[in-house]
ZASEMI-230959 format. One record per residue (C-alpha): residue in three letters; z, y, x. Coordinates in pm, whole numbers, padded with zeros to 5 digits, always signed. Each point is the difference from the previous one (the first is absolute). Example, Ala and Ser with C-alpha at 12.3 -4.5 7.8 and 13.67 -1.06 7.14 Angstrom:
BEGIN
ALA+00780-00450+01230SER-00066+00344+00137
This chain:
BEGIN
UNK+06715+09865+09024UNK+00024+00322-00267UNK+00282+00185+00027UNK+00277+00046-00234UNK+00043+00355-00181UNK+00354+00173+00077UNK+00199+00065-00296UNK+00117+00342+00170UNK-00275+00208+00044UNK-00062+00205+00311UNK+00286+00300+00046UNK-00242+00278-00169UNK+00282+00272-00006UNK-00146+00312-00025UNK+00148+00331+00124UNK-00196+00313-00052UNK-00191+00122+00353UNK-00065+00296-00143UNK+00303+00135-00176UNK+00332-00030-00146UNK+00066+00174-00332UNK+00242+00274+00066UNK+00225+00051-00306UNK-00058+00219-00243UNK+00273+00273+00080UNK-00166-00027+00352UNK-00347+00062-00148UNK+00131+00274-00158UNK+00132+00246+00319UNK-00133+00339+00039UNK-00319-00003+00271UNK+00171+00258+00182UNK+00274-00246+00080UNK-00251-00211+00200UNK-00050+00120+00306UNK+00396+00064-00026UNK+00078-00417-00027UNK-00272-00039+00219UNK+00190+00206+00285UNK+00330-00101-00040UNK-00156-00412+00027UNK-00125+00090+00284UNK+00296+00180+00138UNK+00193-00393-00095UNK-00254-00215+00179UNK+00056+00181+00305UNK+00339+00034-00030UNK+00004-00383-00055UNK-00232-00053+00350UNK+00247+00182+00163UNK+00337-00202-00116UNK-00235-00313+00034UNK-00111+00087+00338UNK+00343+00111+00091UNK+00164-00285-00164UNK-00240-00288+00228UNK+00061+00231+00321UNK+00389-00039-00006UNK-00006-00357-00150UNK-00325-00162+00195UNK+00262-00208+00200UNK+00240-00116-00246UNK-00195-00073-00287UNK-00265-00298-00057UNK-00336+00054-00228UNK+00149-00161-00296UNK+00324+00226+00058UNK-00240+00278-00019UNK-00205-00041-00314UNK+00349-00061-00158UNK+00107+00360+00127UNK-00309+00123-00133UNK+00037-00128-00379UNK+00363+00094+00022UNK-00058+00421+00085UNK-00329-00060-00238UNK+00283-00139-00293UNK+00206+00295+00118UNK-00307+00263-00055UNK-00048-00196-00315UNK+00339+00030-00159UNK-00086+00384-00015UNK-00230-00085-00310UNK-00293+00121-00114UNK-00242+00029+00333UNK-00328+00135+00005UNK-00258-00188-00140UNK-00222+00007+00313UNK+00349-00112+00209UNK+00044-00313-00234UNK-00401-00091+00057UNK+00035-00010+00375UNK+00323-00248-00009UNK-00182-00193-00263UNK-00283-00017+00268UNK+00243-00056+00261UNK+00167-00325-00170UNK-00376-00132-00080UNK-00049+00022+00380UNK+00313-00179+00056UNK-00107-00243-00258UNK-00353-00054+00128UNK+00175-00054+00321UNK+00199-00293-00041UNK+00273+00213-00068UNK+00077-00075-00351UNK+00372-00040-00018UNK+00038+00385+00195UNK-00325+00101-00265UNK+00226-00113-00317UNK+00309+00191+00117UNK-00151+00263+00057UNK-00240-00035-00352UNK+00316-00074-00172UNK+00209+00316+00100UNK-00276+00201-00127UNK-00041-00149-00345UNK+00436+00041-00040UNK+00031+00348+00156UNK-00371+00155-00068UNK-00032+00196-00381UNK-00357+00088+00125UNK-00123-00378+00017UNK-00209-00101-00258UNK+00073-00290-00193UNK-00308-00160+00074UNK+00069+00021+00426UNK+00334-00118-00134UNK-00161-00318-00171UNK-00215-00025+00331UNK+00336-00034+00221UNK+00160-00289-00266UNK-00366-00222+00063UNK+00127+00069+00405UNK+00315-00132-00061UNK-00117-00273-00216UNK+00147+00120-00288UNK-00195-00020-00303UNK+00194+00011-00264UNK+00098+00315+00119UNK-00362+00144+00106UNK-00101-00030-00380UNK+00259+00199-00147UNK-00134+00261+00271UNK-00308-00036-00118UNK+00079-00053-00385UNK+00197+00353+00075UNK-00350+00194+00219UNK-00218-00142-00315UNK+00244+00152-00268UNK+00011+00327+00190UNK-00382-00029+00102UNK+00052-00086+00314UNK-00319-00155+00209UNK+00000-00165-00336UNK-00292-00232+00127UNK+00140-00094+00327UNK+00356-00036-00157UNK-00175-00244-00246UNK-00206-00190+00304UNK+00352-00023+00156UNK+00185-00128-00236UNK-00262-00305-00119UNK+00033-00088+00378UNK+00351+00019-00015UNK+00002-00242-00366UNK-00227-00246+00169UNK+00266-00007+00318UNK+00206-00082-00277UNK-00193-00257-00172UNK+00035+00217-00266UNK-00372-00039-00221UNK+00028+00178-00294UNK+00128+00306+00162UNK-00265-00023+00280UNK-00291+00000-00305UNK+00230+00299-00146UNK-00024+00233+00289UNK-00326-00148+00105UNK-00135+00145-00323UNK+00203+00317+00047UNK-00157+00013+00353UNK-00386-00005-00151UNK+00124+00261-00288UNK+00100+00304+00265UNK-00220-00082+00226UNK-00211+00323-00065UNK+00254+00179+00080UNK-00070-00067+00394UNK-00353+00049-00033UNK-00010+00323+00192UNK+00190-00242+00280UNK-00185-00094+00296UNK+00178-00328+00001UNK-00139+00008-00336UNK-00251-00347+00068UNK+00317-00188+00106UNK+00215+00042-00236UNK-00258-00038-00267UNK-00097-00355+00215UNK+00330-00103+00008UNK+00086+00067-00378UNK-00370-00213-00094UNK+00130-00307+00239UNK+00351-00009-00133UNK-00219+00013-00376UNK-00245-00324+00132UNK-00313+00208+00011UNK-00070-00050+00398UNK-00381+00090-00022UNK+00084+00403-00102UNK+00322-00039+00228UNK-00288-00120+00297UNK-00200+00286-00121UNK+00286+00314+00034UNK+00135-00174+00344UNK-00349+00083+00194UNK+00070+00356-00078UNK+00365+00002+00106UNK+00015+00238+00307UNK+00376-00073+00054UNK+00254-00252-00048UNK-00234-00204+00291UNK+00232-00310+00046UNK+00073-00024-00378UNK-00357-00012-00081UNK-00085-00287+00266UNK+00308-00169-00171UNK-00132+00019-00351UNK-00401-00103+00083UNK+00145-00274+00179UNK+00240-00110-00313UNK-00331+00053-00246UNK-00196-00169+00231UNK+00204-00325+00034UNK+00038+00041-00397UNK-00379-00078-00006UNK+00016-00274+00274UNK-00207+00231+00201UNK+00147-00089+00382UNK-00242+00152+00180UNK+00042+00367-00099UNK+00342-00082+00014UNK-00046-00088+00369UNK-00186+00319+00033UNK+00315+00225-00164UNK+00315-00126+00156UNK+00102-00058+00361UNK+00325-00158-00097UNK+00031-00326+00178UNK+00130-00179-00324UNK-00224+00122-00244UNK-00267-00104+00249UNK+00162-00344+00059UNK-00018-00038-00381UNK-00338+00129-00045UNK-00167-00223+00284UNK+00183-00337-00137UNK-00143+00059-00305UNK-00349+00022+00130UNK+00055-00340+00211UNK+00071+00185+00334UNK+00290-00185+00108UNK+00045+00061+00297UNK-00069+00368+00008UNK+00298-00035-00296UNK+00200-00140+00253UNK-00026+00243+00236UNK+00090+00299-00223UNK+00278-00167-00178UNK+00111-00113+00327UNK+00102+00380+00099UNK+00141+00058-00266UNK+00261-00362-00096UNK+00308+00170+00181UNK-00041+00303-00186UNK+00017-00173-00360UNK+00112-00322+00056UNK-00079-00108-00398UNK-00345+00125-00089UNK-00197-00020+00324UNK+00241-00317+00151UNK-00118-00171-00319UNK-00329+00135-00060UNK-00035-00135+00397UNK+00097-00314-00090UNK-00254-00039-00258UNK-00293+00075+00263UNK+00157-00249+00181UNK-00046-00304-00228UNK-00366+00133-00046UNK-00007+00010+00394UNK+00115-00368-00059UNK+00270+00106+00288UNK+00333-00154-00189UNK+00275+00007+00225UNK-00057+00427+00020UNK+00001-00012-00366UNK+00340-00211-00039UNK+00125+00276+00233UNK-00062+00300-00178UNK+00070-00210-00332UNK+00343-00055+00096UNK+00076+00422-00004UNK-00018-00058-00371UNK+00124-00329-00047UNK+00328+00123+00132UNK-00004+00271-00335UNK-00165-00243-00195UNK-00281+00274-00074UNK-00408-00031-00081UNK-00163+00336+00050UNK-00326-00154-00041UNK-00034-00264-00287UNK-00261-00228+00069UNK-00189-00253-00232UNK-00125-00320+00147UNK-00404-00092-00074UNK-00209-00243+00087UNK-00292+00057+00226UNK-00288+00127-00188UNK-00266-00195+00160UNK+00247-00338+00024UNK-00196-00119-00304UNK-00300+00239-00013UNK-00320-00161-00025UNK-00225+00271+00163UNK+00247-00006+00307UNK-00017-00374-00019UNK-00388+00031+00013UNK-00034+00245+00347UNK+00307-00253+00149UNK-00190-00329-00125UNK-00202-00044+00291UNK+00245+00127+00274UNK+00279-00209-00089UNK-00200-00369-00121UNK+00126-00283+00251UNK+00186+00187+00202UNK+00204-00249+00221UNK+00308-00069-00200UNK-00267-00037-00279UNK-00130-00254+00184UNK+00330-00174+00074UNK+00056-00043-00419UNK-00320-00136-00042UNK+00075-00295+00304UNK+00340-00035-00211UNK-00255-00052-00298UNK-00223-00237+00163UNK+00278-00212+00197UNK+00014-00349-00087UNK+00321-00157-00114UNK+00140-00266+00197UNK+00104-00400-00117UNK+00120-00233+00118UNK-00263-00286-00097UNK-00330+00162-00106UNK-00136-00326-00161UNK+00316-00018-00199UNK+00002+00349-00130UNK-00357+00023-00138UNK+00035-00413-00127UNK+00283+00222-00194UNK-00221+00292-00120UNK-00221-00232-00193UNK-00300+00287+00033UNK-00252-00132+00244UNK-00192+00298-00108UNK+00236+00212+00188UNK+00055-00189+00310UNK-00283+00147+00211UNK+00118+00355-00043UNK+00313-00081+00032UNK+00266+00248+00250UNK+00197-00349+00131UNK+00053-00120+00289UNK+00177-00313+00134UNK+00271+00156+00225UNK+00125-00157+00326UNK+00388+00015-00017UNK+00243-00207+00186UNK+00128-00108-00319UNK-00052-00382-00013UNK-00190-00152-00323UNK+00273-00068-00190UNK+00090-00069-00357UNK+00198+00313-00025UNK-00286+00166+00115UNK-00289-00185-00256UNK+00259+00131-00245UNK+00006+00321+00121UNK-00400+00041+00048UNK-00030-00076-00386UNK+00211+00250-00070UNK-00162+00255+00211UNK-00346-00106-00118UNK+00092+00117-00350UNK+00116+00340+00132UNK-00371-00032+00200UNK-00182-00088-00326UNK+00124+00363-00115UNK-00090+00143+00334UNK-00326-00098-00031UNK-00092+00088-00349UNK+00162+00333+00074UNK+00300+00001-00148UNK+00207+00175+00317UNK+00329+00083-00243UNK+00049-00346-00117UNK-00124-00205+00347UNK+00291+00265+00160UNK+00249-00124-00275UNK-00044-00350+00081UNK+00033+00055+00322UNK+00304+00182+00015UNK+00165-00245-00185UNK-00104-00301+00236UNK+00142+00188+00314UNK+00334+00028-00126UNK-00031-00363+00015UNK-00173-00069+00269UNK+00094+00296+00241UNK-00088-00138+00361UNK-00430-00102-00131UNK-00189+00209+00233UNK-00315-00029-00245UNK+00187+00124-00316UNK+00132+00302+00146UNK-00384+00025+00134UNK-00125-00008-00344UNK+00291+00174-00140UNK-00081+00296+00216UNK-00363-00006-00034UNK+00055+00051-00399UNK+00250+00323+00085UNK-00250+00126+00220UNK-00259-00013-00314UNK+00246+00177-00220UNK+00037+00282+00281UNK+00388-00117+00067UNK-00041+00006+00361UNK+00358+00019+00081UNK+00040-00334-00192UNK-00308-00137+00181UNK+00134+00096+00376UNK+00302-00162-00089UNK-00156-00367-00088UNK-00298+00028+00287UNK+00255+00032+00207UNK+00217-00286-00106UNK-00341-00200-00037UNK-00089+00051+00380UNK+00401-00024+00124UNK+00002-00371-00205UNK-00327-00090+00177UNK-00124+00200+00295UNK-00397-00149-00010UNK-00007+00170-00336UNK-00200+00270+00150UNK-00138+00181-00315UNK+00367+00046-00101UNK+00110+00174+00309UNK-00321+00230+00025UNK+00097+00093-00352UNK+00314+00057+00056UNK-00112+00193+00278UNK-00232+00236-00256UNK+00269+00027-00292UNK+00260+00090+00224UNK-00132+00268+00243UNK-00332+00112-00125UNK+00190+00034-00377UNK+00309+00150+00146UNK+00291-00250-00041UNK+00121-00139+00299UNK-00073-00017+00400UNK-00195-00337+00033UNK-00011+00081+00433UNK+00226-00381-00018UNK-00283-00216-00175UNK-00289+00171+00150UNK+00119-00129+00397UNK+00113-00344-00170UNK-00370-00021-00113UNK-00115+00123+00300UNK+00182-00216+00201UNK-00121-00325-00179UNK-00351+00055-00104UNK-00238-00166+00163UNK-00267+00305+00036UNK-00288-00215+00186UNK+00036-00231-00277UNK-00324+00013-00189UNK+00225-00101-00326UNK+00187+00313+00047UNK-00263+00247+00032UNK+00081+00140-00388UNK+00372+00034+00120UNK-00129+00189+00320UNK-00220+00203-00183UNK+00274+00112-00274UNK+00249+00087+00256UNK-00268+00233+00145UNK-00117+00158-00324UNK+00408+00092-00026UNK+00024+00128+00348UNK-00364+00233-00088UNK-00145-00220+00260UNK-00370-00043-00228UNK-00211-00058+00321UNK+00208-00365+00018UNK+00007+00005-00370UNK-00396+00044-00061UNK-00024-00252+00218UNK+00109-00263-00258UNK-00280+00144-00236UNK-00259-00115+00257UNK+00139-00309+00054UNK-00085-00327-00235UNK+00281+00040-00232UNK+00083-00238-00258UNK-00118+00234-00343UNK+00283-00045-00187UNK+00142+00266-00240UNK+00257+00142+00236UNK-00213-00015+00310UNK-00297+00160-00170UNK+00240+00304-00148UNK+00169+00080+00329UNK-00368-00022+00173UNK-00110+00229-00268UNK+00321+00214+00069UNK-00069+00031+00392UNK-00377+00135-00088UNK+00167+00233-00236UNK+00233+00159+00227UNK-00286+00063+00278UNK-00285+00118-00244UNK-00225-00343+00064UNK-00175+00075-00322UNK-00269-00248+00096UNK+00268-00275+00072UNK+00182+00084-00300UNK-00236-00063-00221UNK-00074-00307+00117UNK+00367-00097-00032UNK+00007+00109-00360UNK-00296-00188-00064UNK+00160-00293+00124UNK+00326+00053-00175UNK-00154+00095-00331UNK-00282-00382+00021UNK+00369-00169+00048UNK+00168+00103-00332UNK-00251+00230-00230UNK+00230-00003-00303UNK+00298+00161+00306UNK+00052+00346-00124UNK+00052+00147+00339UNK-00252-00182+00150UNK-00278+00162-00268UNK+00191+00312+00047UNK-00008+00014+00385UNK-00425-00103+00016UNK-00061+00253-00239UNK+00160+00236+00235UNK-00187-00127+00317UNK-00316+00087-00196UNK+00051+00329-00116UNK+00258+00136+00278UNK-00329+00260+00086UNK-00007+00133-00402UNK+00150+00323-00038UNK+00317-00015-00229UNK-00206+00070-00366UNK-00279-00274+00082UNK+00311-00260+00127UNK+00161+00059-00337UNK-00301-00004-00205UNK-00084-00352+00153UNK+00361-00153-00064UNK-00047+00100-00334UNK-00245-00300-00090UNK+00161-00209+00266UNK+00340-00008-00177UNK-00223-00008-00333UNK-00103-00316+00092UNK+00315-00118+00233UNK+00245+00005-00287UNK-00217-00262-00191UNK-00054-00233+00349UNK+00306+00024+00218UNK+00334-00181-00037UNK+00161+00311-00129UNK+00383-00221+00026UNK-00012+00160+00330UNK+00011+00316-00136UNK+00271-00067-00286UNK+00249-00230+00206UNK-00102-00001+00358UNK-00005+00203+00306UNK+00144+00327-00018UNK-00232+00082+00244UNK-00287-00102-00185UNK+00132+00218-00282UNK+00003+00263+00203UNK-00352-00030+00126UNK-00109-00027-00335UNK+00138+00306-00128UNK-00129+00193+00275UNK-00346-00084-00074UNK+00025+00051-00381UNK+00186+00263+00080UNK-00297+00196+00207UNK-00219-00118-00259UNK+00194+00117-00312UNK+00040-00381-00153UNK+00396+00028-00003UNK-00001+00003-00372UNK-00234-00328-00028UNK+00267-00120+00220UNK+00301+00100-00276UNK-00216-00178-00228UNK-00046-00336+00170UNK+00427+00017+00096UNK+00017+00101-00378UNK-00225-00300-00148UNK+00208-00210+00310UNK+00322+00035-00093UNK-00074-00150-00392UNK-00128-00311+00120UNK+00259-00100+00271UNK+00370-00090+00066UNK+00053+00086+00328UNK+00002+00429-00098UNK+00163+00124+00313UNK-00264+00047+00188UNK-00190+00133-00213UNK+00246+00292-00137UNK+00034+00050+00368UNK-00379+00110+00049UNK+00013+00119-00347UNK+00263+00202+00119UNK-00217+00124+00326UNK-00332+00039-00201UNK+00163+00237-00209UNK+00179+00261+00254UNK-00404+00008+00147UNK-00152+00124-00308UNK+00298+00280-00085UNK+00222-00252-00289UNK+00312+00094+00161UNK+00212-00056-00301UNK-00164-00305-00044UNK+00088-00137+00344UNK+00329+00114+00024UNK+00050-00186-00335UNK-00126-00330+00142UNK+00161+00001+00314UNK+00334+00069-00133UNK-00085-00293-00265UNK-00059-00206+00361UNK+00326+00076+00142UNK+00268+00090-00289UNK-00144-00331-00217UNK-00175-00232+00241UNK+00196+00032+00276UNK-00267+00070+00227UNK+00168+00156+00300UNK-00220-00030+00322UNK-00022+00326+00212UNK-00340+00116-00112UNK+00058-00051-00395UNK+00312+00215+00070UNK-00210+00257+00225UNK-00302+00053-00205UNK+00221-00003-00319UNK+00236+00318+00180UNK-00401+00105+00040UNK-00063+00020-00370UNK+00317+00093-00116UNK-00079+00377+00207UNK-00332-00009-00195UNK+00161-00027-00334UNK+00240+00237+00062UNK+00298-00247+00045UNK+00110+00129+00307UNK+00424-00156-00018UNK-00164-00328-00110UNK-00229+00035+00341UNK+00352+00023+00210UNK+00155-00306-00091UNK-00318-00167+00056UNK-00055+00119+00329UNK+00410-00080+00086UNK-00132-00358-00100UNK-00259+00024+00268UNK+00151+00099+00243UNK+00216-00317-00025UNK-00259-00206-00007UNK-00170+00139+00308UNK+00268+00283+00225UNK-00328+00062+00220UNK-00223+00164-00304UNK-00016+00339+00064UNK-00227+00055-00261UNK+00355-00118-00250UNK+00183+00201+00201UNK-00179+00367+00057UNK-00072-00025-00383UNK+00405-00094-00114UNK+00086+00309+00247UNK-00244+00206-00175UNK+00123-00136-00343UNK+00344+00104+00137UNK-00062+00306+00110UNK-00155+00111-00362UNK+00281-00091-00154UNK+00234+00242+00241UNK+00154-00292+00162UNK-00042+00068+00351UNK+00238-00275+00124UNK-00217-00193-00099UNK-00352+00131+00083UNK+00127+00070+00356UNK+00133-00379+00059UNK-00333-00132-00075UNK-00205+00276+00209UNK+00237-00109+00306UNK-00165-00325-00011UNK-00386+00136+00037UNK-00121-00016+00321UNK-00195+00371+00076UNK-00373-00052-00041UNK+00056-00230-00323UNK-00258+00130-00275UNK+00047-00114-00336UNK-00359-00115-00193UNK+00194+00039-00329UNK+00275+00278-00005UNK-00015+00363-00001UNK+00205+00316-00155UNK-00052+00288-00103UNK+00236+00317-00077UNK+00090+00045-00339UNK-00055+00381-00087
C-alpha cells in the first residue's frame, strides 16, 4: 500500500536559536550602558521571584494551577504595558511561552506570545511573524515577515516563513515567490550555525532533495526537524526503510510498514495512534484491514468517515498482477492441476445424460457412428412409459444431440424451455442441471439436482450432485439430502458401490474411495475420470497413469482425455521441458481432436485448455482458431465468450472489454460469469464505472459471490462513496481473499 503525500507539509517554522535581531536604536547604545541594563535586569528578575514567590505563598490555598499561570500572564501584561523592556527580558518570556508551548500549554503560550507582540516595541517583526504561525494566523505572519524582509529582518528565515505560511494557505504562486526570495538571501546566514538547515529546508521547499539530503547530515541543531525532513525526502523517493530508520512516530511508521506489505506491524502502530486522529490513521487502519482481509474492523473504522462523508486516502482499484500472468501461471501450473473441485468439473464433464428410452433416443440420433461413445444412459424413474413421456424423450433427445456434439449453450436452451413445460420430470431437471454445471452456473445446477432427486429419490447421481454444487461450491446446506441418501442406500449393494464411493470422496474418506479403483469397475467415461481423480488426490502416479491410459484408448479425439495422459507422462518434467513437449502435442492436437469441445462445450474443458496453452505460450494460436471459428459458424456466443477470455490472457484488455460488453448490452448474454469476467475487463481497460454496474448485476445473479461483492465495495470506495463500499464489506466473511481485486493508494 504507498502512502499518500500530505498537501500541508510538515510545521517547519523556524525561530532563530541563536538570536533575535535587536533594533537598530538598540544596536546603537553606548557600551558603557551595558553593564548598566544588565544590572538593573537583574535587579527585575529578582524582584519578580520575590512577588512570584510571595504571590504563590499567600495564594497556594485558594488558587488552582490554571488560576496561577493566568496570574502570571496578567502581572507579566502589567510589566509589559510599561513598554519598551530590555531586549534580554523579552528573550526569556519568549523562551518562557515556547516552554509553555512545547508543553501542551499552547492556549497560556499564545496569551502570553500575544501580549508581547501588542505591548513589546523591542520585538522584531520576524518573532512577531513567528507568534501569528502559533496562533494559526497566516495571513497575518506574512505581513510580519513581508515587514522583517523590507527592513532586513532575518530576511532568509522571514522568507522560509512566509512560503510555509502561503502553502498553509494553499497559496502557490506566493509560496514559489518567497521560496525564491528564501534561496536569494540565503548567504546572508552563512556565518549561522543553523546555516545547513535552513539552506536544506530552502533546497526541499525548491524540489532539489538530493543537496537538501546533503546539508541535513551536517545540521548540528534543529534535531527533530531534521528527522522530520529525511523522513518526508525519504518517502518522496519511496524509500520506507530509511524512513523506518528516521522517525519513531507511530503513524508515519504505520504508513511506512503498509507500504512495504507489513500489515500487521501497520496495524499495530496505527492502532496507538486511531483515537488520537480519528481521520488519517482510523482510515489509513482501515485500509490495512481489507489487506488483512479482516472486514468487519474495516467497516468500523470506515464508518468515522462515512459519518463526514470524507476520503483521506483515495484509493484506485487494480486487478491482481499475477491473475492473468503467465510466468505466475507457470510456477502455480503444477500445484494447482486437479485439485479436488477440479476434479468434481471434470465428473460434471464426463456424466452421462439420462433418457428415458435409450433405444428410442439414439433410433432418433440417426448417427450409429456416435452411439458407442455416447454419455446416455437409460434412467430408472417411476415415471410409467407413457405417451407423454415418448413425447417428451424426443424432445429431450434433441437437446441430447447438442449435448453430445458439444454444444452446452444450446442443449441448456432447449432444456430450459422443456421444464417450464414439463416441471415435475426428474430426468430433465437432471440433464438441465448437468448442462449449468458445464457452463459453471452452479447455483442454477443445485437448484435442478435437487428437484431431480426430490421428484425421484433412486436418482442417486442427482442427489450426490446436488450434494457437491451446493456445499463444496458454497450455495446451500445439503445436511437434509445427504441423511435421506444415507438412509436409503443400500451400501452392501454391489450396484451401489460408485454411490458409496462418491459419498466418501465428498466426506475426504479416499481409503473407502480408492477402494472403488481396485475394484472391477465398469470403464465407462465417468467411472474412469473419478478413478483417475481419487489417484490424483493421493499422488498414485503409477495408478494414474494407468487411468489416463485407459481414459485417453476410450475417446482419443477427447480433448481432456489427450490433455490429462499427456500430463500423467510428463508430471516428472521440470516446467520448461513440460512446455516444450505440449508445444508439438497441441501442434498436432489441433489438427486430430474434436476441437467443438473447445468452441461450444465444457467450460471446464476451456479452462483446461487455456491453462496448458497458456504455460506453453500457444494462447495466441488459440485467438486464431476462435478467430477463423467464429467466420464459419452461427452459433457465435460461445465463441465471443472464449474470445473474450483468450484475450484478457494475452494483455487485449480493450479488446475484451469490447466483446463482452457486445455479449451483454447486444446479445443479451447475462449469466453470472459473462457479467463477472466482463466487470474483470472493464478494470483492465480502464472502465472502472462500467465495471460497477456490472458487478451490481452479479451480485443479483449470485448474493453469495464475494468475489462481485469485495470488488463493487472497492469500486465504491474509489469513487468516495463509502455507503456503499461499507454495505458490501459487511457482507465478507473475515478470512475471504479475493484472486482478482486489489487497491492501491492514489498519490
Amino acid at each position: 500500500m504507498a502512502e499518500e503525500n500530505n498537501q500541508d507539509e510538515e510545521v517547519i517554522v523556524i525561530e532563530d536559536d541563536e538570536k533575535v535581531e535587536e533594533p537598530k536604536k538598540i544596536q546603537d547604545d553606548k557600551k558603557d550602558k551595558k553593564l548598566y541594563f544588565i544590572l538593573i535586569a537583574l535587579l527585575v528578575v529578582l524582584i519578580i521571584l520575590f512577588i512570584v514567590v510571595l504571590f504563590l505563598v499567600i495564594n497556594k490555598k485558594k488558587e488552582t494551577p490554571k488560576n496561577l499561570e493566568d496570574a502570571q500572564i496578567q502581572k507579566i501584561t502589567k510589566k509589559l504595558q510599561k513598554k519598551n523592556l530590555p531586549q534580554k527580558q523579552i528573550q526569556s518570556l519568549i523562551k518562557k511561552a515556547n516552554i509553555l508551548y512545547a508543553n501542551g500549554k499552547k492556549i497560556e503560550a499564545l496569551k502570553l506570545l500575544n501580549k508581547l507582540s501588542i505591548y513589546s516595541e523591542a520585538l522584531s517583526n520576524y518573532n512577531l511573524g513567528v507568534i501569528k504561525i502559533k496562533e494559526k494566523k497566516y495571513q497575518e505572519a506574512i505581513n510580519y515577515f513581508n515587514k522583517a524582509i523590507a527592513s532586513e529582518d532575518n530576511r532568509a528565515l522571514s522568507a522560509i516563513n512566509a512560503a510555509y505560511c502561503s502553502l498553509k494557505l494553499k497559496d502557490k504562486k506566493r509560496f514559489e515567490y518567497y521560496i525564491k526570495l528564501a534561496e536569494l538571501y540565503l548567504p546572508e546566514e552563512s556565518q549561522s550555525k543553523s546555516y545547513p538547515f535552513y539552506y536544506a529546508l530552502t533546497h526541499y521547499y525548491l524540489g532539489r532533495e538530493f543537496e537538501s539530503l546533503s546539508a541535513l547530515d551536517k545540521v548540528k541543531n534543529y534535531f527533530e526537524e531534521t528527522q522530520k525532513l529525511k523522513v518526508s525526502i525519504y518517502n518522496l523517493y519511496d524509500d520506507v526503510y530509511n524512513v523506518l530508520n528516521y522517525t519513531k512516530d507511530p503513524f508515519v511508521l504505520g504508513i511506512s510498514y503498509a507500504r512495504i506489505g507489513e500489515y500487521y506491524l501497520a496495524q499495530k502502530e496505527l492502532k496507538k495512534v486511531a483515537m488520537a486522529y480519528p481521520y488519517k490513521a482510523g482510515i489509513a487502519l482501515a485500509l490495512v484491514d481489507l489487506k488483512l482481509h479482516e472486514y468487519k474492523n474495516a467497516v468500523n473504522n470506515l464508518n468515522i468517515a462515512k459519518k463526514n462523508n470524507k476520503v483521506v486516502y483515495p484509493i484506485k482499484v487494480i486487478i491482481k498482477k499475477d491473475t492473468f500472468d503467465i510466468k505466475k501461471a507457470q510456477q502455480t501450473f503444477k500445484h494447482r492441476f486437479l485439485t479436488k473441485s477440479k476434479v468434481y468439473e471434470l465428473m460434471f464433464y464426463y456424466a452421462p445424460y439420462k433418457v428415458f428410452n435409450l433405444n428410442q433416443t439414439i433410433n432418433y440420433l440417426q448417427k450409429g457412428s456416435l452411439a458407442s461413445g455416447l454419455n446416455i444412459e437409460q434412467a430408472h424413474s417411476y415415471l410409467s412409459k407413457s405417451h407423454t413421456i415418448s413425447k417428451l424423450n424426443i424432445k429431450m433427445s434433441e437437446g441430447i444431440k447438442y449435448a453430445i456434439e458439444h454444444h452446452i449453450l444450446k442443449a441448456n436452451q432447449i432444456f430450459s424451455k422443456l421444464i417450464k413445460k414439463y416441471p415435475y420430470h426428474s430426468i430433465l431437471h437432471y440433464d438441465l442441471a448437468l448442462t449449468y454445471a458445464n457452463l459453471k452456473n452452479y447455483k442454477q445446477a443445485y437448484y435442478h439436482f435437487v428437484r431431480a432427486y426430490h421428484l425421484d429419490s433412486t436418482n442417486y447421481l442427482a442427489g450426490i450432485f446436488a450434494i457437491i454444487t451446493g456445499e463444496k461450491f458454497g450455495y446451500k446446506s445439503v445436511s437434509m439430502i445427504r441423511r435421506n441418501i444415507d438412509d436409503n442406500l443400500d451400501f452392501n449393494d454391489p450396484k451401489n458401490r460408485l454411490f458409496s464411493a462418491l459419498l466418501s470422496f465428498i466426506d475426504d474418506n479416499y481409503p473407502d474411495a480408492y477402494s472403488f479403483v481396485e475394484s472391477d469397475f465398469k470403464k465407462t467415461k465417468f467411472n474412469v475420470m473419478f478413478a483417475l481423480g481419487i489417484t490424483k488426490i493421493l499422488n498414485e502416479d503409477d495408478e494414474f497413469l494407468k487411468q489416463a491410459t485407459i481414459l485417453n484408448t476410450i475417446d482419443k479425439k477427447d480433448i481432456i482425455s489427450n490433455l490429462l495422459y499427456f500430463y500423467a507422462l510428463n508430471s516428472k518434467e521440470n516446467m520448461q521441458k513440460f512446455a516444450l513437449n505440449f508445444q508439438q502435442v497441441f501442434l498436432k492436437g489441433i489438427k486430430n481432436w474434436d476441437l467443438d469441445i473447445f468452441y461450444f462445450g465444457s467450460l471446464s474443458a476451456f479452462d483446461m485448455f487455456s491453462d496448458f496453452a497458456k504455460i506453453s505460450g500457444q494462447l495466441p494460436k488459440l485467438k486464431i482458431l476462435l478467430q477463423n471459428k467464429l467466420l464459419d459458424t452461427n452459433d457465435t456466443i460461445p465463441i465471443l465468450k472464449k474470445l473474450a477470455f483468450v484475450d484478457l490472457y494475452i494483455g487485449y484488455f480493450e479488446e475484451s472489454y469490447t466483446i463482452f460488453n457486445d455479449l451483454i448490452d447486444n446479445k443479451k448474454v447475462n449469466d453470472y460469469k459473462t457479467l463477472f469476467y466482463g466487470a474483470v475487463a472493464s478494470i483492465l481497460a480502464g472502465h472502472h464505472s462500467n465495471a460497477i454496474a456490472l458487478l451490481a448485476l452479479s451480485k443479483r445473479k449470485n448474493k453469495n459471490a464475494y468475489e462481485s461483492r469485495y470488488g463493487l465495495g472497492l469500486l465504491y470506495h474509489e469513487a468516495k462513496n463509502l455507503r456503499g463500499a461499507t454495505i458490501q464489506y459487511s457482507k465478507l466473511p473475515n478470512g475471504f481473499e479475493s484472486k482478482f481485486f486489489d487497491f492501491e493508494l492514489i498519490p
